[in-house]
matplotlib code that plots the C-alpha trace (Angstrom):
import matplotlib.pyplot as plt

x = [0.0, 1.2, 2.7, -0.9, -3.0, -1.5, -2.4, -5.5, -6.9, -4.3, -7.1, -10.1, -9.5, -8.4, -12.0, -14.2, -12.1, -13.3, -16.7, -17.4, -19.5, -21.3, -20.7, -23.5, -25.7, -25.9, -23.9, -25.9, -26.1, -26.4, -26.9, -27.8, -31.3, -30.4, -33.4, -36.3, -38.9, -37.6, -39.6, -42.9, -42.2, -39.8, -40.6, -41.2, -38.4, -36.5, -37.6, -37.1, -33.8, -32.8, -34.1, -32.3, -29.5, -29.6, -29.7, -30.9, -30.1, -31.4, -29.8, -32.5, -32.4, -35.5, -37.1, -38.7, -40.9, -42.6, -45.4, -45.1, -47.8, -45.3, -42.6, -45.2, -45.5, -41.9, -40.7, -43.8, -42.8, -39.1, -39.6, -41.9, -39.1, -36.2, -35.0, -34.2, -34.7, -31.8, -32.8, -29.8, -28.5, -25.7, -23.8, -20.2, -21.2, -22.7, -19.8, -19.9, -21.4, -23.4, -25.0, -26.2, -29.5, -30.2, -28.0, -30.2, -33.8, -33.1, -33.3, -36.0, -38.1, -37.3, -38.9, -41.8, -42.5, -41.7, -44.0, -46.9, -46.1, -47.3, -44.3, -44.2, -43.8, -40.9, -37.3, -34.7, -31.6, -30.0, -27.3, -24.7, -23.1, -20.8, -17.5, -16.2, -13.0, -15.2, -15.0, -12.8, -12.1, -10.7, -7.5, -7.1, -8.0, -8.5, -8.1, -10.9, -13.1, -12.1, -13.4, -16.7, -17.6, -16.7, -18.6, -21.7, -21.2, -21.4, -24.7, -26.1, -25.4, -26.5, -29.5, -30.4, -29.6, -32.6, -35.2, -35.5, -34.3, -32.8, -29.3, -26.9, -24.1, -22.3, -19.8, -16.1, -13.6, -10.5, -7.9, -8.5, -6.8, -3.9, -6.0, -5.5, -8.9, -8.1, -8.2, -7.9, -4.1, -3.3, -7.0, -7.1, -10.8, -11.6, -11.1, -13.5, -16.0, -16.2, -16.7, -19.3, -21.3, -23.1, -21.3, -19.6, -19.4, -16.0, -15.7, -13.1, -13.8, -11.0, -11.4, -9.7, -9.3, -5.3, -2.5, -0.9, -3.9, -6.5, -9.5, -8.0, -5.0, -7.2, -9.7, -7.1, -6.3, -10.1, -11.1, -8.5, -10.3, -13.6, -13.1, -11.6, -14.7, -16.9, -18.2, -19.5, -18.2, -19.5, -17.0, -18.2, -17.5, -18.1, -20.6, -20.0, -18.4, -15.1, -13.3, -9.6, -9.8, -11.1, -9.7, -11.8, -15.1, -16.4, -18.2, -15.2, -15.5, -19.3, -21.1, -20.1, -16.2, -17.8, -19.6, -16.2, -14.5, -16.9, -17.1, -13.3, -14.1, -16.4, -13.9, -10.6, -12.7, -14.5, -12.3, -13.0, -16.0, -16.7, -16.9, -20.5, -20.9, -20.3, -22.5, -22.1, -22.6, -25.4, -28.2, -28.9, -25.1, -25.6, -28.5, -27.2, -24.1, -25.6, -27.8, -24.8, -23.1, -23.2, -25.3, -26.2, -23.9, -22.0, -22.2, -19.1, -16.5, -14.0, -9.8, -9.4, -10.8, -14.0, -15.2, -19.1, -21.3, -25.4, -27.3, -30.6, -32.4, -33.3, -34.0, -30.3, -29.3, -31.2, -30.2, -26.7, -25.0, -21.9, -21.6, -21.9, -19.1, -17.3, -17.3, -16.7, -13.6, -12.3, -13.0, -11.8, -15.3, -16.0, -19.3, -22.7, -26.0, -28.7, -32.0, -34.3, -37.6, -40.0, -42.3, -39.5, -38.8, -35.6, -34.0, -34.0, -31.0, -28.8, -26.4, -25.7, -25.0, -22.9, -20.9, -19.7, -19.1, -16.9, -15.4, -14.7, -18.0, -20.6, -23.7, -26.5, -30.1, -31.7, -34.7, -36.1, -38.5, -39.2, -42.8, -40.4, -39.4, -43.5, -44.9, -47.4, -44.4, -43.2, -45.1, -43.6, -40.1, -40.1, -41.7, -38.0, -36.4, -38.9, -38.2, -34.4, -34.3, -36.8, -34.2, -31.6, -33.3, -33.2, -30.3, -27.1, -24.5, -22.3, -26.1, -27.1, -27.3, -24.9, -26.7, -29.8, -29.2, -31.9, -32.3, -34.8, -34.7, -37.9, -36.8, -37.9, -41.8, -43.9, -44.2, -40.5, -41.1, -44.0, -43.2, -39.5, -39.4, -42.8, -41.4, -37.7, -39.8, -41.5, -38.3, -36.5, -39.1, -38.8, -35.4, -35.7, -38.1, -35.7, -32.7, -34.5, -36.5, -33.4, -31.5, -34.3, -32.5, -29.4, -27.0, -27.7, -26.0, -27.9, -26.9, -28.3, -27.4, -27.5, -27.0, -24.2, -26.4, -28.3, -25.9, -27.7, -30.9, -31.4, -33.0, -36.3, -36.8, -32.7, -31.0, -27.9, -28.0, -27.6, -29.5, -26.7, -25.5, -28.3, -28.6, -24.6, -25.1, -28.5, -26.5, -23.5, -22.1, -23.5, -22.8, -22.2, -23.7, -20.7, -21.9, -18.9, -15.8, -13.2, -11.4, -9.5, -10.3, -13.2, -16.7, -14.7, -15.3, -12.8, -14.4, -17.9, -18.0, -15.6, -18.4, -19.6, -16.4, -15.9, -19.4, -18.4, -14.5, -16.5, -19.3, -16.7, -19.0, -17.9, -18.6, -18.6, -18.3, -20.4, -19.4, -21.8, -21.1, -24.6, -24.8, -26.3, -28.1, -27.2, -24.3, -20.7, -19.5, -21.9, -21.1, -17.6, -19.6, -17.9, -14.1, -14.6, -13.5, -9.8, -10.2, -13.1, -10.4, -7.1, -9.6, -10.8, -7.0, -6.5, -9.6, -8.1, -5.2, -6.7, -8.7, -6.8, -6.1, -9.8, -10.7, -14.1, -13.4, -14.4, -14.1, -16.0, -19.1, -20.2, -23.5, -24.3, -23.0, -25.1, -23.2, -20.1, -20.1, -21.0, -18.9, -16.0, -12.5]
y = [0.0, 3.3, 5.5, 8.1, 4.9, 3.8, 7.7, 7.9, 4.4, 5.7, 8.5, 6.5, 4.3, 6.0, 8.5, 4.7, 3.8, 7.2, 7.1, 3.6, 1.6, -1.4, -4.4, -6.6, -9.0, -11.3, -12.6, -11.6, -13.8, -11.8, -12.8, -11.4, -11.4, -10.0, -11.3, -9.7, -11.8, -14.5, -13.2, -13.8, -17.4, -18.6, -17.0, -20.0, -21.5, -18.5, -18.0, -21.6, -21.6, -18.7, -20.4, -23.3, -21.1, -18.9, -15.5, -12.6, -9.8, -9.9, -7.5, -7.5, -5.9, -3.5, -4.2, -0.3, -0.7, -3.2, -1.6, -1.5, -3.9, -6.5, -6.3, -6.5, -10.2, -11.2, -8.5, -9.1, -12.8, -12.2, -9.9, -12.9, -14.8, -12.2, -11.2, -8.0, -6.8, -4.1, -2.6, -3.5, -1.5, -0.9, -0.4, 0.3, 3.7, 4.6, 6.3, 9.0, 12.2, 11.7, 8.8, 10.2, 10.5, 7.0, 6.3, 8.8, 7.4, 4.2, 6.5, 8.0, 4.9, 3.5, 6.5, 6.8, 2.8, 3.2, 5.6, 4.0, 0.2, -1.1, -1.2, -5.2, -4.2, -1.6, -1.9, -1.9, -0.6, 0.4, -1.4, -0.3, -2.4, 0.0, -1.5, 1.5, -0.7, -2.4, 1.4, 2.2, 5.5, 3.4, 2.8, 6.0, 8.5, 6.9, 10.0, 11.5, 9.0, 8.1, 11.9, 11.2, 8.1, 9.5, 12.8, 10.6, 8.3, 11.2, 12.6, 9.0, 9.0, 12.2, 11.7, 8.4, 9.7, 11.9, 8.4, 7.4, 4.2, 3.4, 1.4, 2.5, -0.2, -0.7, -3.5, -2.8, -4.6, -5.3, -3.9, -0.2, -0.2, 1.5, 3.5, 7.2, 9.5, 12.6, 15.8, 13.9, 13.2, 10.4, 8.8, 6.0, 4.5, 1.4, 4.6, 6.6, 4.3, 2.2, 5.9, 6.5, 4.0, 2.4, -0.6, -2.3, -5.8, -7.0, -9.0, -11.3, -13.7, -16.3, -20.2, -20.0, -18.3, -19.1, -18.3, -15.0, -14.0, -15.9, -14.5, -13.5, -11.4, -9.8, -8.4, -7.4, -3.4, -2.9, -4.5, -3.0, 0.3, -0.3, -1.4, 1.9, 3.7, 1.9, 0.9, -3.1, -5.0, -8.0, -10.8, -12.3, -15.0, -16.1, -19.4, -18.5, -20.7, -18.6, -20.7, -19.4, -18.2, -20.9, -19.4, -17.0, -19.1, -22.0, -23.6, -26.4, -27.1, -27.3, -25.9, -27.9, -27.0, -23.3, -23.6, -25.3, -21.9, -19.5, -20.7, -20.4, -16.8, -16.4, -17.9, -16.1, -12.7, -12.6, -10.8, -7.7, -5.2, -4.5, -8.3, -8.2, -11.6, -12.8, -12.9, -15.6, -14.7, -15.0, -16.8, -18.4, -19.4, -20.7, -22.6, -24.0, -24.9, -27.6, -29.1, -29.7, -31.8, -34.8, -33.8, -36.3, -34.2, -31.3, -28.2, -28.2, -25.2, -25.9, -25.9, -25.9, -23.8, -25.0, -25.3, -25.9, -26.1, -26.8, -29.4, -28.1, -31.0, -33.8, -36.3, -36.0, -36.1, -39.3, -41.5, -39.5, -39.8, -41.6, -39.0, -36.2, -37.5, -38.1, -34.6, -33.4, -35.4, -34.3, -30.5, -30.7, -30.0, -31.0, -29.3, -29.7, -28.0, -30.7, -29.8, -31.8, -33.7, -34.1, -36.4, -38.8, -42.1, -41.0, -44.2, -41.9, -40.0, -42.3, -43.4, -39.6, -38.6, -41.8, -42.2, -38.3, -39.3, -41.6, -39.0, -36.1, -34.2, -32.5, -32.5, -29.7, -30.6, -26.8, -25.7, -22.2, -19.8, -16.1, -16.7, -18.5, -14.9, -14.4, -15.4, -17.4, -19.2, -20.5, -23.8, -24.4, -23.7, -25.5, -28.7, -29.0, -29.0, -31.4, -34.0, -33.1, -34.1, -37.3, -38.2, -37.9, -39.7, -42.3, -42.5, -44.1, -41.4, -41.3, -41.0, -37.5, -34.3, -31.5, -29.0, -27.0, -24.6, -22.1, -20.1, -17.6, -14.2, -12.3, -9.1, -11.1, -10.3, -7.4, -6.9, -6.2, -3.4, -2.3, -2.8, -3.8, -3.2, -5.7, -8.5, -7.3, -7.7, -11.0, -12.9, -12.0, -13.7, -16.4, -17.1, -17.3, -20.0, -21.8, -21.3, -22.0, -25.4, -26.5, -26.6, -27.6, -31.3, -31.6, -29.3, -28.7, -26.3, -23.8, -21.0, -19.1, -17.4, -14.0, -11.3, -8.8, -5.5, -6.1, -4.8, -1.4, -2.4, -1.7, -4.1, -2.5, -0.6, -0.6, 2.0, 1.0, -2.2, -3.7, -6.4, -8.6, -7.8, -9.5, -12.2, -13.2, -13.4, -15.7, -18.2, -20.8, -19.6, -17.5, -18.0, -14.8, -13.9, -12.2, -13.0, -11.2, -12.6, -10.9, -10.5, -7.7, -4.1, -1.7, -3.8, -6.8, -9.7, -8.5, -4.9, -6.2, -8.1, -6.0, -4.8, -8.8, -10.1, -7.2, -8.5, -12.0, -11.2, -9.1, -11.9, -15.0, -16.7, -18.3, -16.7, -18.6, -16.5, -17.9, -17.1, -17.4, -19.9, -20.1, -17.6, -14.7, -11.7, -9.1, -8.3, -10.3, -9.3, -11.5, -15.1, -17.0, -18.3, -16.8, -17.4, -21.2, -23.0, -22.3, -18.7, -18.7, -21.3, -18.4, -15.8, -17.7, -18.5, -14.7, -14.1, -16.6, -14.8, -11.1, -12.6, -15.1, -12.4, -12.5, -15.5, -15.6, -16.0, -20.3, -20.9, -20.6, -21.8, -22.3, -21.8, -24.6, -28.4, -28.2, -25.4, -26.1, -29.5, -28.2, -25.2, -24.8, -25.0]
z = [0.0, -0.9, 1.8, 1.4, 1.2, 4.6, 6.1, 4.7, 5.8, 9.2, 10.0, 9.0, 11.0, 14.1, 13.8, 13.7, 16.6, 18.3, 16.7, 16.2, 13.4, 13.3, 11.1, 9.6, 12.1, 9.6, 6.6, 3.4, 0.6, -3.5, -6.3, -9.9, -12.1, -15.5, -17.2, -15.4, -16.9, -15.1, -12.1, -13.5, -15.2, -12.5, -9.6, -7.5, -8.5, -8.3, -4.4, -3.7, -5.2, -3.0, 0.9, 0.2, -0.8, 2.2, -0.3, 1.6, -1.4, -5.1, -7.7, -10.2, -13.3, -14.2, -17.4, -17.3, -20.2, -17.7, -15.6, -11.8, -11.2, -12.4, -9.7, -6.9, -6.4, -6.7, -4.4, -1.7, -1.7, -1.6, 1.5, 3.3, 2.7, 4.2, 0.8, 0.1, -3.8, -4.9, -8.6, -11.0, -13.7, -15.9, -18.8, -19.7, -20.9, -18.2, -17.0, -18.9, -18.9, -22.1, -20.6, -17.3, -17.2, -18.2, -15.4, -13.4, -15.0, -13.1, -9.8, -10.6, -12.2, -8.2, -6.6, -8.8, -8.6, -4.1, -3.7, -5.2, -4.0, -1.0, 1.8, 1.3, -2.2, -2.3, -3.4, -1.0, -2.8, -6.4, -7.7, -10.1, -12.9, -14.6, -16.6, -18.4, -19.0, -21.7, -23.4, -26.3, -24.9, -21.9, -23.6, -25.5, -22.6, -18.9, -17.1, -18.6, -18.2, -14.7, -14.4, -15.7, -13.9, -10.8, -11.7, -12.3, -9.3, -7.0, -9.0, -8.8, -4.8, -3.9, -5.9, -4.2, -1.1, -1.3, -1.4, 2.3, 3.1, -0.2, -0.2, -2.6, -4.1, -6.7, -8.3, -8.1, -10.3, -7.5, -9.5, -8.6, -5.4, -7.7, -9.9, -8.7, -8.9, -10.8, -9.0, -5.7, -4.9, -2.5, -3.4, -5.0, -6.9, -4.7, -1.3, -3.4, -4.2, -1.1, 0.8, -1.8, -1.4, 1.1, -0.2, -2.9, -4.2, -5.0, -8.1, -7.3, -9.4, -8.8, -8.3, -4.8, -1.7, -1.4, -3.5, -4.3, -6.8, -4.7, -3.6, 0.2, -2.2, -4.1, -1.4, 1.1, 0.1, -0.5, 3.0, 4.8, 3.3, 4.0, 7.9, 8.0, 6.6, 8.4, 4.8, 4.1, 1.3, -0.4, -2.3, -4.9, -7.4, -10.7, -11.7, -15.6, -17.8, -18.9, -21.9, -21.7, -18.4, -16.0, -12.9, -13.1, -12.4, -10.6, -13.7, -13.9, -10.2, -9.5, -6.7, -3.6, -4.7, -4.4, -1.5, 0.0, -1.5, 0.2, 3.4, 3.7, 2.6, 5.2, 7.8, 6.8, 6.0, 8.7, 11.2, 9.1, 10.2, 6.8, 5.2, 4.8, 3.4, -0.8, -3.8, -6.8, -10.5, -11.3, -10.9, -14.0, -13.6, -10.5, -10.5, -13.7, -12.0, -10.1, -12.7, -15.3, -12.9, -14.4, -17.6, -20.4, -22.7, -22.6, -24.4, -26.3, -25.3, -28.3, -27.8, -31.4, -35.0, -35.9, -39.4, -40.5, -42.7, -43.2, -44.4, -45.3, -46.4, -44.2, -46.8, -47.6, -44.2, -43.7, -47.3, -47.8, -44.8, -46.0, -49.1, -46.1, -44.2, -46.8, -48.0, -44.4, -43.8, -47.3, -46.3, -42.8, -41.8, -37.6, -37.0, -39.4, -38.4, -40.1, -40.3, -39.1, -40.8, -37.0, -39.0, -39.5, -36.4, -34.6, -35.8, -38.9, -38.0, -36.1, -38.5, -39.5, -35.9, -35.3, -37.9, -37.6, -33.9, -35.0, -37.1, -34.3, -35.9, -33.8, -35.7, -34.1, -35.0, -36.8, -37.6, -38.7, -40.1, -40.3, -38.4, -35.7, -34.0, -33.3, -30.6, -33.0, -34.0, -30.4, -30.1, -33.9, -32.2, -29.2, -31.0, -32.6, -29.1, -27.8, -30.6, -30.2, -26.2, -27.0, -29.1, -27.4, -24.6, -26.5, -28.5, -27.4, -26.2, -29.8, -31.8, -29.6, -31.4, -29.5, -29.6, -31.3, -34.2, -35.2, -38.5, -38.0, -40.2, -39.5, -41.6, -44.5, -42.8, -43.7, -39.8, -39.8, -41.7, -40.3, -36.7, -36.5, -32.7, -32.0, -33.5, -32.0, -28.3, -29.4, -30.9, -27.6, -25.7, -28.2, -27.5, -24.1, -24.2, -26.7, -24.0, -21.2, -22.5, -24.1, -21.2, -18.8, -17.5, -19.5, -20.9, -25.2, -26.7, -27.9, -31.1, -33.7, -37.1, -36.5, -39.5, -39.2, -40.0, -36.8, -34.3, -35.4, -33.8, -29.7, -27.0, -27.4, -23.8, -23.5, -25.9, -23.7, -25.3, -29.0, -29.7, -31.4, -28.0, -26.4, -28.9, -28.5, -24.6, -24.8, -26.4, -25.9, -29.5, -32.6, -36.4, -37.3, -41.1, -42.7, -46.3, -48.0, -50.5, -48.9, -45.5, -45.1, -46.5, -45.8, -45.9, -45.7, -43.2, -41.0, -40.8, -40.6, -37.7, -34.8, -33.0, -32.6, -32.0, -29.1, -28.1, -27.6, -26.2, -23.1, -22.5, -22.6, -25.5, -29.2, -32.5, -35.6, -38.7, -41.6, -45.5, -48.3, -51.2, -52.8, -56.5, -55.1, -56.2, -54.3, -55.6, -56.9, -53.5, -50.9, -52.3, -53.2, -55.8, -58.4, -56.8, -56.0, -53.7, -53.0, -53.4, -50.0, -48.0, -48.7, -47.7, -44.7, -43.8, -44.1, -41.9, -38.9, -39.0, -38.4, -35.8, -34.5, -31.0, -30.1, -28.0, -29.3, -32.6, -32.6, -36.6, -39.8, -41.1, -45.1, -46.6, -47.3, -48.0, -51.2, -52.5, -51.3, -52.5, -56.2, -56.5, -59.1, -57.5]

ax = plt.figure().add_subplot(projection="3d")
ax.plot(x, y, z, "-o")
ax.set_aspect("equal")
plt.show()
């Protein structure tokens, strides 16, 4: 600790010692709700999930296009059960001024929805997500936006500090106990936000309490801090699968390793004032972490470059298998999305799956259509995933499908253009049933196609957020529609996709980027139709080599074995 550190935490620490503050009665418990429609679906199980937990604080994030009304239930249950509900909001760029008063809105949507709720009904607390880090102006001008989020974190306080009763937190990466504040020499941003606040949840997202960058390591400075201010501090951890950087989660180790973990935390933090207990990310994470303990398959996270392709027509699936496999060991191919015929027995489309088993090929089961994003299109939707989990039931552990593909491109509907944000709303909700219902008792993967023009579009209700964004984070991987015949060079694959690829690097998920091979007619620069075969795999070679630095980047996909197969060379 820095020599003005040590005097600053000196004082603090002798004016508690004259003054005195209280620590916590009772350990709390958090955890995150990101998806707030959770809460009407899953509330039971939510509430159930949290007694047998022991979680006495929920961050949940506020859908505000939702009227109050819908909040009431959850929030009156959760209190009969000694929960406390915290409103939870965020967004990288809410740290800067520009962005303020839809930091501020969140405020004020809690005041206006507390003072016409019942008291069993109100919220307890706001809590701040907010990773400016995540910012490109992050690496080109820190300073100035360490001024900014600072300048809006003390607006955001006093503001909140005019609602009676209403807890103030926010999360705090635990790498800022050496990150000066600007105009505020000696002060470092963990001192300033812990004082801030009325406290702050640590994200020490590490495997293990020992070790020099163990969870006890990393915690130290800010505690040390916080017992000082008389300020509480949660520590929490991470359930999220995190390919490339397992250490930073519990998903390898399961839940009773984690529980081991935290009540080690609990023992060697304890000593501090300020250790107000530990929260677990989150809890879809976490409840999924103990129902993928011994799962009928896993979704695959993949150590090496993945290369696909699709199989549109299950008649050839079923009588061409071997002329498939063939084509996919002479192509290098390991991964084929096959569209599935539901009419047809399972027996149907064991050999396919087996045989490219055998081969080191994941085949996903797909289905789609535009009507799929409407909600008249659900039942159509989830009768795929039904058939694809009876099957699998079934089916000998080499014959199961990986995972569930969906092609569904509702822009093609007059609806889209007529109401593009409707039918945004309804294929969100959509996908959430697909996610949830295909991961309901075992562990499918789940991913979509996903065109590259759609990164424009917001989460309707969210302006924070773009709905490529949201669609990348639903799922275990996306295949990414880059339909262009070059890599590098402006409107080239490379330049296309950044924004997804920075999308996927930030949420820890796999992107698949999918070329076009099929004679098009937009234009001689969608398709490699024209340039053949060799000409799409040195482009593709290029392509793995610009973004061979971003860990998302999982492979490359080719529309579609029927073209492929045919095209010149």
């Amino acid at each position: 600790m820095k020599q003005s550190r040590f005097l600053y935490v000196l004082l603090c620490a002798t004016a508690s010692i004259l003054f005195g503050f209280s620590s916590p009665d009772k350990p709390k418990k958090a955890t995150w709700i990101w998806q707030a429609e959770l809460i009407d679906a899953k509330r039971q199980d939510i509430l159930g999930f949290a007694e047998q937990n022991g979680i006495t604080t929920i961050y949940l994030r506020i859908d505000r296009q939702k009227p109050f009304a819908y909040y009431h239930p959850f929030i009156k249950e959760a209190h009969a059960a000694g929960i406390k509900v915290h409103a939870l909001g965020g967004h990288p760029a809410w740290a800067l001024a520009g962005h303020r008063e839809r930091m501020l809105g969140l405020l004020d949507w809690v005041s206006r929805y507390n003072s016409g709720a019942d008291v069993t009904e109100r919220i307890d607390g706001v809590h701040l997500d907010i990773e400016p880090y995540l910012l490109p102006e992050w690496s080109s001008d820190q300073a100035e936006v360490l001024r900014q989020w600072t300048a809006n974190m003390k607006a955001f306080v006093e503001q909140a500090n005019r609602e009676p009763g209403l807890e103030a937190s926010a999360d705090l990466a635990v790498w800022f106990d050496d990150t000066p504040v600007p105009g505020i020499p000696g002060t470092t941003l963990s001192e300033w936000m812990i004082d801030s606040f009325d406290h702050v949840t640590l994200m020490a997202y590490r495997d293990s309490v020992d070790g020099p960058n163990g969870i006890e390591a990393l915690v130290k400075d800010e505690l040390g801090i916080a017992d000082a201010l008389g300020k509480q501090v949660l520590v929490a951890v991470n359930a999220k699968e995190m390919p490339g950087q397992r250490h930073t989660s519990f998903f390898e180790e399961g839940p009773e390793a984690m529980d081991r973990q935290l009540d080690l935390v609990a023992e060697r933090l304890g000593e501090h004032p300020s250790f107000a207990g530990t929260a677990i990310h989150d809890y879809r994470y976490w409840k999924s972490l103990g129902e993928t303990e011994t799962p009928p398959i896993q979704p695959p996270t993949h150590d090496k470059p993945l290369l696909g392709t699709y199989v549109w027509h299950a008649d050839v699936a079923i009588s061409q298998a071997d002329e498939i496999l063939s084509f996919a060991k002479q192509e290098g191919i390991n991964l084929l999305y096959v569209r599935l015929d539901l009419e047809q027995p399972f027996e149907a489309y064991r050999e396919l799956v087996g045989k490219a088993a055998d081969a080191g090929i994941e085949v996903h089961a797909m289905g789609g259509h535009p009507i799929w994003a409407l909600e008249a299109g659900r039942e159509r939707m989830l009768k795929l995933v039904r058939y694809v989990k009876a099957y699998n039931r079934s089916a000998a552990p080499q014959e199961q499908f990986r995972g569930i593909h969906l092609d569904i491109e509702p822009y093609v509907l007059p609806l889209w253009r007529e109401d593009p944000e409707g039918v945004l709303k309804q294929w969100m909700a959509n996908i959430e049933a697909f996610v949830s219902e295909s991961k309901e008792g075992g562990s499918l993967a789940t991913s979509s196609d996903l065109a590259v023009w759609l990164d424009r579009f917001h989460v309707p209700g969210d302006p924070d957020m773009s709905f490529s964004k949201w669609m990348i984070e639903q799922h275990d991987h996306i295949t990414l529609m880059a339909f262009r015949d070059r890599a590098e060079g402006p409107g080239g694959i490379a330049a296309i996709v950044q924004d997804e690829v920075r999308f996927a690097n930030e949420l820890g998920k796999e992107l698949i980027i999918a070329v076009e091979m099929k004679k098009s007619g937009e234009g001689d620069y969608v398709s490699f139709h024209e340039e053949g075969k060799a000409e799409m795999r040195r482009q593709l070679d290029m392509l793995s080599g610009i973004l061979a630095e971003h860990p998302a980047y999982t492979g490359n996909a080719v529309h579609a074995y029927e073209y492929w197969k045919g095209a010149k060379d």
